[in-house]
Structure formats: C-alpha cells, structure tokens
C-alpha angles and dihedrals in degrees: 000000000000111000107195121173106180116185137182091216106011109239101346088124107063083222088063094055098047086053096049088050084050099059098042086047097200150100101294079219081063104046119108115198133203100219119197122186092166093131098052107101097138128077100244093050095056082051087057092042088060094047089050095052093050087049085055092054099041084062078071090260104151110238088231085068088058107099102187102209109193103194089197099052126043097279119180109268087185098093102047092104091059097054131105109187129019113210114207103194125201146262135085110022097191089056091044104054088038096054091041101051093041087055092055093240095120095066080051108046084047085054093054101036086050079054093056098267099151108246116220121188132190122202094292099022082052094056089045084065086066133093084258141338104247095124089073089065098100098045103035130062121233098214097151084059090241112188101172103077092173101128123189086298085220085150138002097226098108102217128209116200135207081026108180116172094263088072092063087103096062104033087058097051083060092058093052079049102050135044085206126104099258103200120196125204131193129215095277096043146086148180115236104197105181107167104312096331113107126192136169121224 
C-alpha cells in the first residue's frame, strides 16, 4: 500500500507529525530515513535542508538513521533496503526531477514506495509525487531546459505547494490545463495519501 505525506513546509503543524508517526509506525529512535536534498541548489534552500534535518532529529530520530542520498553526486546505494521513509526536501523542481531521472533513483523510489517505504515530500519533493511538475512552472526556474515534465507518477493529485490566496489565478489556469485534482497546500497542511484513502491535513 503507497503511504505518501506530502507537505508545503514538512512538520511545522503538530497534526502532520502525528500522522507521519502514525504511518512509520515505530520507535522514532528506529526509524531510519532516506533523506534526499537533491533539489537544493539556493542558499536559502541548504539553509532549509539543515533545519529539516534537525526537525527530523528533534521527532527523536537518531542522526546515524539519516542516509543522506545526493542524486546528483555518488551516493551509497548498500543500505535502501534498511530505510523507512525517503524525504524528498524542497527546492527547485526542474533540477530535481532532472538529477533524479538521469541517476536512475526514480524508477527506485517508485519501487519502494510501491513496497510500503513512507514518502515524504517537501514543496518541491511534493510536487515530484505528482503525474508531472508543470505547476512549478511559474515559481521555479528551468534552468537545466527540462522538456519531459512526467514526474513518478505515485499519485495523480498535482500539488502545489506554499499556496496563499494570490495564487488562485493560476491555480486555477492549471485546472483548465489538466483533467487531473491540483491540490494546493498551504505552509501548515498536508496530503496524507494511505492506499485510496485522501485526507487533507
């Protein structure tokens, strides 16, 4: 059963961690995370990578169950079986599908997520969920010239994260694009996906 908790802003609302417990179902001091900062390439971004890896830390998850997995660097494929969770953080959408694609790791995060892993997705990670990653279109640059906007496909809910109510424009041009549910999330929710249940958080 797919397990997908995609989020704007991670655990910043206490609901969303509860529910993110819930799935892994285990001692946080057990819980061993893929954790995957591919897409942050700003400054401001890294400085978001290190404050999610100390929220991950604050849950009680130990920093040695962190596997930090760079898609755009060698990183040690030995220890995937072992993981619970894969964190996608955020960042730029366009350079994250396109590192992750060209290294091979979509075909397997859609094979463990498809095994029961917990996907977590951060802004751009959340939108990488999704049938493709068009929506980030208007807020991220594509910079590597991208064309193929087919993302992992783990749902077919388009997401689209950091939503405030000056975004309803465009939001609502992608739904006249797409045939597909756009879901947009602001900082303090999530979509819990668990099997065919939805629920937004």
């Amino acid at each position: 059963m797919k397990k997908l908790l995609l989020t704007s802003a991670a655990f910043v609302n206490p609901k969303i961690v509860q529910e993110f417990l819930r799935l892994v179902n285990k001692e946080p001091n057990q819980i061993k995370v893929l954790f995957i900062p591919t897409a942050a390439i700003s400054d401001g971004a890294l400085r978001y990578v290190k404050s999610s890896k100390k929220e991950l830390e604050h849950l009680g998850i130990q920093s040695k169950n962190i596997l930090e997995f760079n898609c755009d660097k060698n990183s040690d494929n030995t220890k995937l079986k072992e993981i619970d969770v894969i964190y996608v953080c955020g960042g730029n959408t366009f350079y994250l599908l396109h590192k992750i694609r060209e290294s091979g790791f979509d075909k397997k995060i859609i094979k463990m997520v498809n095994k029961g892993k917990v996907f977590v997705g951060v802004s751009a990670g959340s939108i990488l969920a999704g049938p493709n990653i068009d929506i980030a279109s208007p807020f991220d640059k594509n910079d590597v010239g991208l064309k193929d906007l087919s993302a992992l496909n783990l749902t077919d809910i388009i997401v689209s994260p950091h939503y405030v109510d000056e975004e309803k424009k465009i939001i609502d041009e992608f739904r006249k694009k797409y045939s597909n549910k756009i879901m947009p999330l602001t900082n303090e929710q999530a979509l819990l996906i668990e099997g065919d249940k939805i629920k937004l958080i």
